[in-house]
Biotite code that builds the C-alpha atoms (Angstrom):
import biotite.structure as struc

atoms = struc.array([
    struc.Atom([-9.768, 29.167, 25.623], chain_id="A", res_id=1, res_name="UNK", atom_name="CA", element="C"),
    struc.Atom([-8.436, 28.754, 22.163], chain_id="A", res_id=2, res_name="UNK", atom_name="CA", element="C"),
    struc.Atom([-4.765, 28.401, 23.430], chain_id="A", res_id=3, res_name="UNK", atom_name="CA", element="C"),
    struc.Atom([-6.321, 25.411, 25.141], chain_id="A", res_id=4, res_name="UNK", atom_name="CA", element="C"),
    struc.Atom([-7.943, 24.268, 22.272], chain_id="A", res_id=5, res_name="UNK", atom_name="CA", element="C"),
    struc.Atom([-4.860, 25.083, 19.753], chain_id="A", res_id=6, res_name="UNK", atom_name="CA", element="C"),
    struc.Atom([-2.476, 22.868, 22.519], chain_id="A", res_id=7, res_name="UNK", atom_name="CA", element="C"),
    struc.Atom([-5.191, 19.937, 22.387], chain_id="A", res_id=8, res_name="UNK", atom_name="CA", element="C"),
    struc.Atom([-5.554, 20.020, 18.764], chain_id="A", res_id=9, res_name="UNK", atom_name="CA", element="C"),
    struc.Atom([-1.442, 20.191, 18.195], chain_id="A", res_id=10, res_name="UNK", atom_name="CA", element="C"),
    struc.Atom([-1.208, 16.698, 20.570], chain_id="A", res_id=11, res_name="UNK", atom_name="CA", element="C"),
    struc.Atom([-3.661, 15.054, 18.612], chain_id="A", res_id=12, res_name="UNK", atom_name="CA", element="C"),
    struc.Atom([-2.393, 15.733, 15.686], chain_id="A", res_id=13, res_name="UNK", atom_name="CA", element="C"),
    struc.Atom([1.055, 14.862, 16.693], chain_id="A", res_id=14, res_name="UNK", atom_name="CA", element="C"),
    struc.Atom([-0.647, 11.920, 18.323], chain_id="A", res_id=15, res_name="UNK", atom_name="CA", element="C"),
    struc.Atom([-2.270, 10.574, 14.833], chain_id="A", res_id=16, res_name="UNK", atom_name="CA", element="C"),
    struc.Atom([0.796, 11.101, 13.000], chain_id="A", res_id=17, res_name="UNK", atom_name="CA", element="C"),
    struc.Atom([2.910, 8.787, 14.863], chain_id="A", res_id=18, res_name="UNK", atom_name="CA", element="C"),
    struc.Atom([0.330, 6.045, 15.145], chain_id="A", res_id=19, res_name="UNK", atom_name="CA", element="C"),
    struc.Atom([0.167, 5.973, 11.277], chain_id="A", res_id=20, res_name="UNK", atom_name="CA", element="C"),
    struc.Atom([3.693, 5.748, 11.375], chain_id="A", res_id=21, res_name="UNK", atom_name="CA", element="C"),
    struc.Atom([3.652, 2.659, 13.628], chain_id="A", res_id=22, res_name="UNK", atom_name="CA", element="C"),
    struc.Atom([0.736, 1.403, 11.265], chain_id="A", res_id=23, res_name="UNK", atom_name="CA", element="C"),
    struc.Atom([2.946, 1.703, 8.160], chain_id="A", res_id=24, res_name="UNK", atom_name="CA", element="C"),
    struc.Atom([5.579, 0.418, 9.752], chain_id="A", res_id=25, res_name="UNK", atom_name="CA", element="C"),
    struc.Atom([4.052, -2.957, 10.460], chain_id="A", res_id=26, res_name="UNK", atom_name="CA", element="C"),
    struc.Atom([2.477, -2.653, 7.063], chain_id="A", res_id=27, res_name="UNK", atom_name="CA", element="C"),
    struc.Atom([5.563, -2.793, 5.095], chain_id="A", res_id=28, res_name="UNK", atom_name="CA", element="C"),
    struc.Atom([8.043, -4.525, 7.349], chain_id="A", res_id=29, res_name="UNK", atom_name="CA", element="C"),
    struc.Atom([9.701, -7.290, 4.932], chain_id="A", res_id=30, res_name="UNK", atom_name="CA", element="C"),
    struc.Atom([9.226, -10.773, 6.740], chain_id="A", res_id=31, res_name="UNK", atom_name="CA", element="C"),
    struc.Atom([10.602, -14.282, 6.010], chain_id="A", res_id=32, res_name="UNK", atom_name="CA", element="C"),
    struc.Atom([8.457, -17.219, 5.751], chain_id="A", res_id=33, res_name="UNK", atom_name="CA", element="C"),
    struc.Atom([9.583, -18.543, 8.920], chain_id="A", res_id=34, res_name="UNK", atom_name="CA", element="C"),
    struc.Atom([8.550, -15.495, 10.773], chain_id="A", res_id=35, res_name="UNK", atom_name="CA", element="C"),
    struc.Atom([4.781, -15.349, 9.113], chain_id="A", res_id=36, res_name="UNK", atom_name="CA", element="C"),
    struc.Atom([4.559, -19.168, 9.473], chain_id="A", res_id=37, res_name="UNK", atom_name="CA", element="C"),
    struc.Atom([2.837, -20.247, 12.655], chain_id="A", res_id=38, res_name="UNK", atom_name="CA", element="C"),
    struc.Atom([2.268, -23.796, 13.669], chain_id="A", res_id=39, res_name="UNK", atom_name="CA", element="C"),
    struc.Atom([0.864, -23.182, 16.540], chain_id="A", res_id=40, res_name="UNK", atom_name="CA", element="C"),
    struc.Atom([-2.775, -22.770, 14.861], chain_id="A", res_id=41, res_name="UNK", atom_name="CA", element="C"),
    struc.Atom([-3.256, -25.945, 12.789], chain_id="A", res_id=42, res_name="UNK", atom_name="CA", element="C"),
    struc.Atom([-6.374, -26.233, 11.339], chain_id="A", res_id=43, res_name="UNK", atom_name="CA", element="C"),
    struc.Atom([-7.684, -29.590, 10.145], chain_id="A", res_id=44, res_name="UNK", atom_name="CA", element="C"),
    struc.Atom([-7.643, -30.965, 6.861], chain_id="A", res_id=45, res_name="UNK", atom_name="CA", element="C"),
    struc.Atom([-10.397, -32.512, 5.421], chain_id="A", res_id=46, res_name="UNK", atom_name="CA", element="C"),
    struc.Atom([-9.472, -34.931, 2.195], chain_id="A", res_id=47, res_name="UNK", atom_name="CA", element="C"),
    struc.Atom([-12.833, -34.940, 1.225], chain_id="A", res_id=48, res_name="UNK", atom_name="CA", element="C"),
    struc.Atom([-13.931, -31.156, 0.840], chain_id="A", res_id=49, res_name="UNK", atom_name="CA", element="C"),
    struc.Atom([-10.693, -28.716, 0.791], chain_id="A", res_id=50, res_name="UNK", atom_name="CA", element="C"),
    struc.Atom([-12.598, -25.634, 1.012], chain_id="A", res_id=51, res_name="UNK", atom_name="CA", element="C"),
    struc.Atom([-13.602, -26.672, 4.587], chain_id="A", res_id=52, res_name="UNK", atom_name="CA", element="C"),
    struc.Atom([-10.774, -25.945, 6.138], chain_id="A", res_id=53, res_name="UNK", atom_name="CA", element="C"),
    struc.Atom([-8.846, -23.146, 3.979], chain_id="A", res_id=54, res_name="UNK", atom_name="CA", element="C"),
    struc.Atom([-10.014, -19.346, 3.649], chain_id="A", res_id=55, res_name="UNK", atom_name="CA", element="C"),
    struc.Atom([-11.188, -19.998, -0.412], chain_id="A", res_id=56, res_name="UNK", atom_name="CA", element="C"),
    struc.Atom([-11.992, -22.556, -2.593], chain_id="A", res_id=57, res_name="UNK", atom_name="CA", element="C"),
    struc.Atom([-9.083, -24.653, -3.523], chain_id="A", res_id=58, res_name="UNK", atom_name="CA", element="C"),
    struc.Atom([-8.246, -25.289, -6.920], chain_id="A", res_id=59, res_name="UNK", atom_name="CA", element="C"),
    struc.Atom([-5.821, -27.834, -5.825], chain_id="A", res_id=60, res_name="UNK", atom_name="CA", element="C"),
    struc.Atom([-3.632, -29.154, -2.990], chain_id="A", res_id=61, res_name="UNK", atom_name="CA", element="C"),
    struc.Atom([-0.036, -29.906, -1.737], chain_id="A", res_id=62, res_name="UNK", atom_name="CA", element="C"),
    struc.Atom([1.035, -32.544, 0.297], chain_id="A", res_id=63, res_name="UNK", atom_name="CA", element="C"),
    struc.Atom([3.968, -31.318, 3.076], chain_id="A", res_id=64, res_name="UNK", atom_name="CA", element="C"),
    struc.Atom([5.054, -35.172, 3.750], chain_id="A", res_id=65, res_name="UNK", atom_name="CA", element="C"),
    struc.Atom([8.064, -36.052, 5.413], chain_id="A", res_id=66, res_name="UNK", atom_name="CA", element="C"),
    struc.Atom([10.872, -38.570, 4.382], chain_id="A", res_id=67, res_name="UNK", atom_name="CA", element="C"),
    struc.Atom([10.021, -41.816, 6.821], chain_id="A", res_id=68, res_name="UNK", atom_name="CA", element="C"),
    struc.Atom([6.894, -40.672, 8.330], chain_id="A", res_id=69, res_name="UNK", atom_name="CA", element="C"),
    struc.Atom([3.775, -43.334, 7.451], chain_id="A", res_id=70, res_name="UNK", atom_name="CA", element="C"),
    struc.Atom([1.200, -41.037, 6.441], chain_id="A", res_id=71, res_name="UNK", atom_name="CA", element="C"),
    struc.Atom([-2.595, -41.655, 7.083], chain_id="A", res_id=72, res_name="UNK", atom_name="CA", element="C"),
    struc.Atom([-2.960, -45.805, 6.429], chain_id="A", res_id=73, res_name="UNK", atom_name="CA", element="C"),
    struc.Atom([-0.122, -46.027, 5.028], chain_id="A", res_id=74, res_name="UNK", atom_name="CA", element="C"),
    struc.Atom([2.188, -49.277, 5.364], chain_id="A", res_id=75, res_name="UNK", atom_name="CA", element="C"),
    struc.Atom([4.965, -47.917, 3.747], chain_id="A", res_id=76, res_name="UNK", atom_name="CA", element="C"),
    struc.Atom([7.115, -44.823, 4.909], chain_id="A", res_id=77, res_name="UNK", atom_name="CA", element="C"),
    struc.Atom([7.402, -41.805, 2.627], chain_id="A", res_id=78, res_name="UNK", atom_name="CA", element="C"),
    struc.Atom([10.133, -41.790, 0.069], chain_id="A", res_id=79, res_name="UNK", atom_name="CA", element="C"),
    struc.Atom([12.884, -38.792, -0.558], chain_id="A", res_id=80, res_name="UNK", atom_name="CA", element="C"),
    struc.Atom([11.334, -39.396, -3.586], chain_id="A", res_id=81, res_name="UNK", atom_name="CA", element="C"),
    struc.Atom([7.639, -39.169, -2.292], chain_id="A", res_id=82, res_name="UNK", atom_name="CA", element="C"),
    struc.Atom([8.753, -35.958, 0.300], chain_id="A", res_id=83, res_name="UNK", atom_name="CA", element="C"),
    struc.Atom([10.133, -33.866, -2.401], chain_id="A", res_id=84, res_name="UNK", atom_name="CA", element="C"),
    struc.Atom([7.278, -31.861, -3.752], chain_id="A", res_id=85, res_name="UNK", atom_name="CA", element="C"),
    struc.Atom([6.499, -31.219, -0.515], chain_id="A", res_id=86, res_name="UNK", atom_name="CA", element="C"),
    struc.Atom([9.645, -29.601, 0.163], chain_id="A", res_id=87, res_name="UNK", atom_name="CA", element="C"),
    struc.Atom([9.905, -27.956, -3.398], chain_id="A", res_id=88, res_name="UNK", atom_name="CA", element="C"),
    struc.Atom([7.017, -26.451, -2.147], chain_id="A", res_id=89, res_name="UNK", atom_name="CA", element="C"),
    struc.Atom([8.225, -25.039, 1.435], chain_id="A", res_id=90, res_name="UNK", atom_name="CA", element="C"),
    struc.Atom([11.629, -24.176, -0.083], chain_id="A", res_id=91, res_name="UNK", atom_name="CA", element="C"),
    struc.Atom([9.372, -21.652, -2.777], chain_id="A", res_id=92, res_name="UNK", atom_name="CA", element="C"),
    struc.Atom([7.915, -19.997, 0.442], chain_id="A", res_id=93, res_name="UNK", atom_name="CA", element="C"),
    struc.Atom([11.105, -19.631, 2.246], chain_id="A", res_id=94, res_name="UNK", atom_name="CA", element="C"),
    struc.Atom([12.763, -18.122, -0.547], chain_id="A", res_id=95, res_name="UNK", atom_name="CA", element="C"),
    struc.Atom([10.187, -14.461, -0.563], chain_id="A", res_id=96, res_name="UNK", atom_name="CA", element="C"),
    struc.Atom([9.945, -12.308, 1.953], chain_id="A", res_id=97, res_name="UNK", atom_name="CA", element="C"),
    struc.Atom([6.878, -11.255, 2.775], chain_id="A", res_id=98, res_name="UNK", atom_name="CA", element="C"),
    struc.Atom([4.931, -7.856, 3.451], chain_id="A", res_id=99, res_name="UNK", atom_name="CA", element="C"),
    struc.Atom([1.508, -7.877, 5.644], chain_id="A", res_id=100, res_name="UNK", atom_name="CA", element="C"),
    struc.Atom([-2.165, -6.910, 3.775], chain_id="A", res_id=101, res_name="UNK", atom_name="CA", element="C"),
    struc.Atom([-4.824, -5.002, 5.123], chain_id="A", res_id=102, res_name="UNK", atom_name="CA", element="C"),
    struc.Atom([-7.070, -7.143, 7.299], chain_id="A", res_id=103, res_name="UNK", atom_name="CA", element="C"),
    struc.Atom([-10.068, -6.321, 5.293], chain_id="A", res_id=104, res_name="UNK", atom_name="CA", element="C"),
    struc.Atom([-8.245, -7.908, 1.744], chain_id="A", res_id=105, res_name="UNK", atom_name="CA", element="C"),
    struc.Atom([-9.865, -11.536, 0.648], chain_id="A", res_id=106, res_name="UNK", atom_name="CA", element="C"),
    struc.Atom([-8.222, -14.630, -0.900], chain_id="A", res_id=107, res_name="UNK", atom_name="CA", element="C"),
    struc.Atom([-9.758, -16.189, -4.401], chain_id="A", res_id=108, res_name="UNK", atom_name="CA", element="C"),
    struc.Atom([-10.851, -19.001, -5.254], chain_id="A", res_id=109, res_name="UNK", atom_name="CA", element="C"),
    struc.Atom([-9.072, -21.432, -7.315], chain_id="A", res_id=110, res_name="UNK", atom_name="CA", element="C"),
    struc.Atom([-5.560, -21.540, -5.701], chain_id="A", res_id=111, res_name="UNK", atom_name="CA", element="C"),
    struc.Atom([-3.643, -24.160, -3.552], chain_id="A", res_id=112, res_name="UNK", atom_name="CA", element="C"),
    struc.Atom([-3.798, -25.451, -0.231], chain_id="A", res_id=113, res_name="UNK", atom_name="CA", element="C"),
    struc.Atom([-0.631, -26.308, 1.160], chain_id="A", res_id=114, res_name="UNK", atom_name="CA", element="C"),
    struc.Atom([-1.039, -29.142, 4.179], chain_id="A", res_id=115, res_name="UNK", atom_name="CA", element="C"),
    struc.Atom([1.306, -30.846, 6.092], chain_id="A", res_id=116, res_name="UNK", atom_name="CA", element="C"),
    struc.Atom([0.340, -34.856, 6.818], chain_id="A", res_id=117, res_name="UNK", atom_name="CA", element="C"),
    struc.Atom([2.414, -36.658, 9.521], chain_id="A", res_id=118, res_name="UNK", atom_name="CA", element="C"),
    struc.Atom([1.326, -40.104, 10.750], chain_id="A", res_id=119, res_name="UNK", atom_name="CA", element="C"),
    struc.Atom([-2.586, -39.801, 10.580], chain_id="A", res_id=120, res_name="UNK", atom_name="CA", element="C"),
    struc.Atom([-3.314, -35.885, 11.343], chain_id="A", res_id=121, res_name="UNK", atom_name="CA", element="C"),
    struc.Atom([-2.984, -33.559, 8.927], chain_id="A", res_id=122, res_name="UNK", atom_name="CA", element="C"),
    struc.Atom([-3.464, -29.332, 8.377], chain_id="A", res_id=123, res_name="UNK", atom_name="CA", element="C"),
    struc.Atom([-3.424, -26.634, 6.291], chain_id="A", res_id=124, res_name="UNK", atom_name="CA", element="C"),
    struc.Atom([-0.426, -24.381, 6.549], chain_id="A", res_id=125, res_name="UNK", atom_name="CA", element="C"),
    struc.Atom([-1.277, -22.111, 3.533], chain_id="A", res_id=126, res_name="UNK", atom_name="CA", element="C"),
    struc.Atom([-3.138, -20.912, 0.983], chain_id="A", res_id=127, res_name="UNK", atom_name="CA", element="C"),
    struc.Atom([-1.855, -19.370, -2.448], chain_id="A", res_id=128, res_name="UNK", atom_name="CA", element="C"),
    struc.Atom([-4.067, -17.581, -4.428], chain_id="A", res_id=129, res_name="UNK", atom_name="CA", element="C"),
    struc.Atom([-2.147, -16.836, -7.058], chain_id="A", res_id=130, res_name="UNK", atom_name="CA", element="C"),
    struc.Atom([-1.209, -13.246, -5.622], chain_id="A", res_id=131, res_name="UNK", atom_name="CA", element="C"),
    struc.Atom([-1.103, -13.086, -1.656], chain_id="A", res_id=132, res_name="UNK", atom_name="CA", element="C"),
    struc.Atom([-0.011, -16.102, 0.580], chain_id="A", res_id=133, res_name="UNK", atom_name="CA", element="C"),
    struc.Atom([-2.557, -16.951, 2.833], chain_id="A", res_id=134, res_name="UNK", atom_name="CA", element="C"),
    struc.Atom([-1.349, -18.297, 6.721], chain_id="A", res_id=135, res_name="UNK", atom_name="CA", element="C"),
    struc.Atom([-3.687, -19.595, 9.590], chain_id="A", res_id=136, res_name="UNK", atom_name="CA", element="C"),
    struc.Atom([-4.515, -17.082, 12.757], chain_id="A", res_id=137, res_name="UNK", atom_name="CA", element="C"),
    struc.Atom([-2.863, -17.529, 15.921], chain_id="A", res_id=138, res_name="UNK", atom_name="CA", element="C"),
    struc.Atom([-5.610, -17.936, 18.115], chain_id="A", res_id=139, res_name="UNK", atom_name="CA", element="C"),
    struc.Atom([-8.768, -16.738, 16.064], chain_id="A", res_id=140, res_name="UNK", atom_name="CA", element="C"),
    struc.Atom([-8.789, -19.601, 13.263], chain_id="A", res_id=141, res_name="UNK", atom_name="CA", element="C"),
    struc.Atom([-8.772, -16.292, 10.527], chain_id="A", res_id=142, res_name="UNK", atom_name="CA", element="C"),
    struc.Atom([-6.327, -16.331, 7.986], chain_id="A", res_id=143, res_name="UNK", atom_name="CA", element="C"),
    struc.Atom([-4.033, -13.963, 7.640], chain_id="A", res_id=144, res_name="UNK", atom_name="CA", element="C"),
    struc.Atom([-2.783, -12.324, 4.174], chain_id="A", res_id=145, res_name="UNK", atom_name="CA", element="C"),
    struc.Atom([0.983, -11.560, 3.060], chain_id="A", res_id=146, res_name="UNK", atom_name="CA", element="C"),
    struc.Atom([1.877, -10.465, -0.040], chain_id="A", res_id=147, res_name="UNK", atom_name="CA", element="C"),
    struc.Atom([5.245, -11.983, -1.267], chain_id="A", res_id=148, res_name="UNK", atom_name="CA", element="C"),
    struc.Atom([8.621, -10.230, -2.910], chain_id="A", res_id=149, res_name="UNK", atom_name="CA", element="C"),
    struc.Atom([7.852, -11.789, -6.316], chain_id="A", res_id=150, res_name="UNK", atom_name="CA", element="C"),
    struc.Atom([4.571, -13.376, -6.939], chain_id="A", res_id=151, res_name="UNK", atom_name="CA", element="C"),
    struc.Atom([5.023, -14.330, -10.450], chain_id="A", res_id=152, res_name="UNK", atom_name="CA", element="C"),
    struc.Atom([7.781, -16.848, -8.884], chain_id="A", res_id=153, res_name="UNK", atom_name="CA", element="C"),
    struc.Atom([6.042, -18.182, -6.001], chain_id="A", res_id=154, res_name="UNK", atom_name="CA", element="C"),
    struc.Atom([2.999, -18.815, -8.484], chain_id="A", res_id=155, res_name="UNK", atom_name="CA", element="C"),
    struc.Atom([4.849, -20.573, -11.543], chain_id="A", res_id=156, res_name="UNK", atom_name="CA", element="C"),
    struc.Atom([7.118, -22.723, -8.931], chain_id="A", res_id=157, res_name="UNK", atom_name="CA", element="C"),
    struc.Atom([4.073, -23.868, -6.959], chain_id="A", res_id=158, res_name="UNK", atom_name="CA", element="C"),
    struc.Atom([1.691, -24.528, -10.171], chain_id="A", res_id=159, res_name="UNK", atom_name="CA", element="C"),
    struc.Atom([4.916, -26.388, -11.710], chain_id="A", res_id=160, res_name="UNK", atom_name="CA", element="C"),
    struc.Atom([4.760, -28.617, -8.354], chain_id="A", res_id=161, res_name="UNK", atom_name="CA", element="C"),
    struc.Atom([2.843, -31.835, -9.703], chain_id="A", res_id=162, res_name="UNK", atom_name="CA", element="C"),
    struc.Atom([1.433, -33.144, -6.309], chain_id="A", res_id=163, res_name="UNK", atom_name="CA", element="C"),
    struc.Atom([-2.546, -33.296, -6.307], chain_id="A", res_id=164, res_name="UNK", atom_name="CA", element="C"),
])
């Protein structure tokens, strides 16, 4: 009986060891922006009230336009001029690599939204909170956490972005 019992206890034990490995693993595997980034799940922007549709209070947002798209009423297309914060902006997330947080971790308040506009529909893409990058779910609508290489960086080059 307790060879039994010694055999059951040394698989389980083996057993939990090499699921926390797989659990670290995903944990710390260094990701680009690209690879975090899904478009897939775009959640709609509301101009009015930002909070609506990212995970935290916004302190502020940035506008992903592109060069020669007509955004919402617009008559006139988008400058280079116009298009560059916007990519100042995605070129500052492509530039970390990222590591996952623990699902239970929660953004603050205060940071940016990053949405993308193109012709009349727009959606958030991110949230910064000043430490963790914030991305839209897959399927669920929840956002997901990531915590980038160098967040003193990614904070001072999106706060130096001047794009309200």
């Amino acid at each position: 009986m307790k060879n039994r019992l010694w055999i059951f206890l040394t698989i389980a034990g083996v057993l939990a060891m090499f699921c926390l490995g797989l659990f670290l693993g995903y944990l710390t595997e260094e990701l680009t922006y690209d690879q975090i980034a899904n478009y897939h799940a775009k959640i709609p922007a509301v101009s009015v009230d930002l909070s609506a549709g990212v995970p935290a209070h916004a302190g502020r947002s940035i506008g992903i336009l592109h060069e020669g798209d007509y955004p919402g009423m617009s008559d006139d297309p988008v400058t280079a001029e116009g298009a560059a914060p916007g990519r100042a902006a995605l070129d500052a997330l492509r530039g970390q690599k990222y590591t996952r947080l623990l699902p239970f971790s929660r953004p603050a308040a205060g940071g940016v939204a990053l949405r993308e506009v193109s012709g009349c529909s727009a959606w958030f893409i991110a949230y910064w909170d000043g430490k963790h990058l914030w991305l839209p779910g897959e399927r669920d609508g929840q956002w997901r956490g990531c915590l980038p290489s160098d967040p003193d960086k990614l904070d001072e080059m999106l706060n130096s972005i001047q794009n309200k």
